[in-house]
Wavefront OBJ file of the C-alpha trace (Angstrom):
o trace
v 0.000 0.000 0.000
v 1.827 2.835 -1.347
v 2.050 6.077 0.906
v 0.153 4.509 3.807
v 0.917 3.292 7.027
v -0.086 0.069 9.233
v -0.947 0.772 12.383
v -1.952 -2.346 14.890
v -4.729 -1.623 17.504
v -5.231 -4.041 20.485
v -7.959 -4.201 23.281
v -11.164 -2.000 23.145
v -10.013 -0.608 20.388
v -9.503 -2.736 17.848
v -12.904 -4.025 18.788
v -14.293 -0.335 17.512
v -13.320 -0.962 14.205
v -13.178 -4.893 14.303
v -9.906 -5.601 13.451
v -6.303 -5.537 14.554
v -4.790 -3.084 12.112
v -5.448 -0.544 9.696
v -3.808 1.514 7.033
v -3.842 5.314 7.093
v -2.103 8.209 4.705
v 1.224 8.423 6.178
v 2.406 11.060 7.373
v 6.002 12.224 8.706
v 5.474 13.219 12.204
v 3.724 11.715 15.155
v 1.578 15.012 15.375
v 0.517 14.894 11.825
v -0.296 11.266 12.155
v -2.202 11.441 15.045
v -3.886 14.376 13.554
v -4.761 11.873 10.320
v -5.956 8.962 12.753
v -8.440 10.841 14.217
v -9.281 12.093 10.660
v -9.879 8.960 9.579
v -11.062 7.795 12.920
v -12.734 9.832 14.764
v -14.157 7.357 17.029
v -10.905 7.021 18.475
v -10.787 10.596 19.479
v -12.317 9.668 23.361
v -11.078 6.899 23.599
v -8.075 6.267 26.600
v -4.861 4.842 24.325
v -1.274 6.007 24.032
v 0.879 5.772 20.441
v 3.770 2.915 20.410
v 6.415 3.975 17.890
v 8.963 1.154 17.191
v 7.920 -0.292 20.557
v 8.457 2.714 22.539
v 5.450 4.697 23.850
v 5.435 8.376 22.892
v 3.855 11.717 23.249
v 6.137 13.637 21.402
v 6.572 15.364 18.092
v 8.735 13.072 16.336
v 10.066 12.245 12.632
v 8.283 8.814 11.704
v 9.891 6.330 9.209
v 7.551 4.866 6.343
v 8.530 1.679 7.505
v 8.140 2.383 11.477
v 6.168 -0.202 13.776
v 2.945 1.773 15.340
v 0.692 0.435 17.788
v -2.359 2.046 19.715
v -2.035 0.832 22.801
v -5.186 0.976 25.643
v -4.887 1.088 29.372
v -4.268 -2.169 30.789
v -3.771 -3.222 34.272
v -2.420 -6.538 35.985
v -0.116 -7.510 38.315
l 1 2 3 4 5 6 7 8 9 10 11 12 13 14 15 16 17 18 19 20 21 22 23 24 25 26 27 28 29 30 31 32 33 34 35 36 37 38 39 40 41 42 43 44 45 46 47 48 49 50 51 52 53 54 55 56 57 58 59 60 61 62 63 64 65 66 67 68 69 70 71 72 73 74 75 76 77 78 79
């Protein structure tokens, strides 16, 4: 899929849209591709999650690779 993205959803979330991944317009930051998720899907805009880049959560602004690892990530608890 030329000039998209895959982005893996777990939990409550991937239950939204039933299925574990989806493909979105990439884009070259993590604000601009948050910015396109909730575009795209704005169902996930109230939901509780946090963005996985290459397996490391993140909140900042930072350069994404076409061929980067993303995962949306809901609270989970255990112990």
């Amino acid at each position: 899929m030329d000039n998209k993205i895959k982005i893996k959803l777990f939990g409550n979330l991937s239950e939204l849209v039933n299925t574990h991944e989806i493909w979105i317009d990439f884009k070259s930051t993590f604000f601009e591709l948050k910015a396109e998720l909730f575009l795209q899907f704005p169902m996930f805009e109230n939901k509780e999650f946090v963005f996985a880049i290459n397996q490391k959560i993140t909140h900042e602004n930072i350069l994404i690779n076409q061929n980067a690892e993303i995962a949306l990530l809901p609270p989970f608890s255990g112990g």
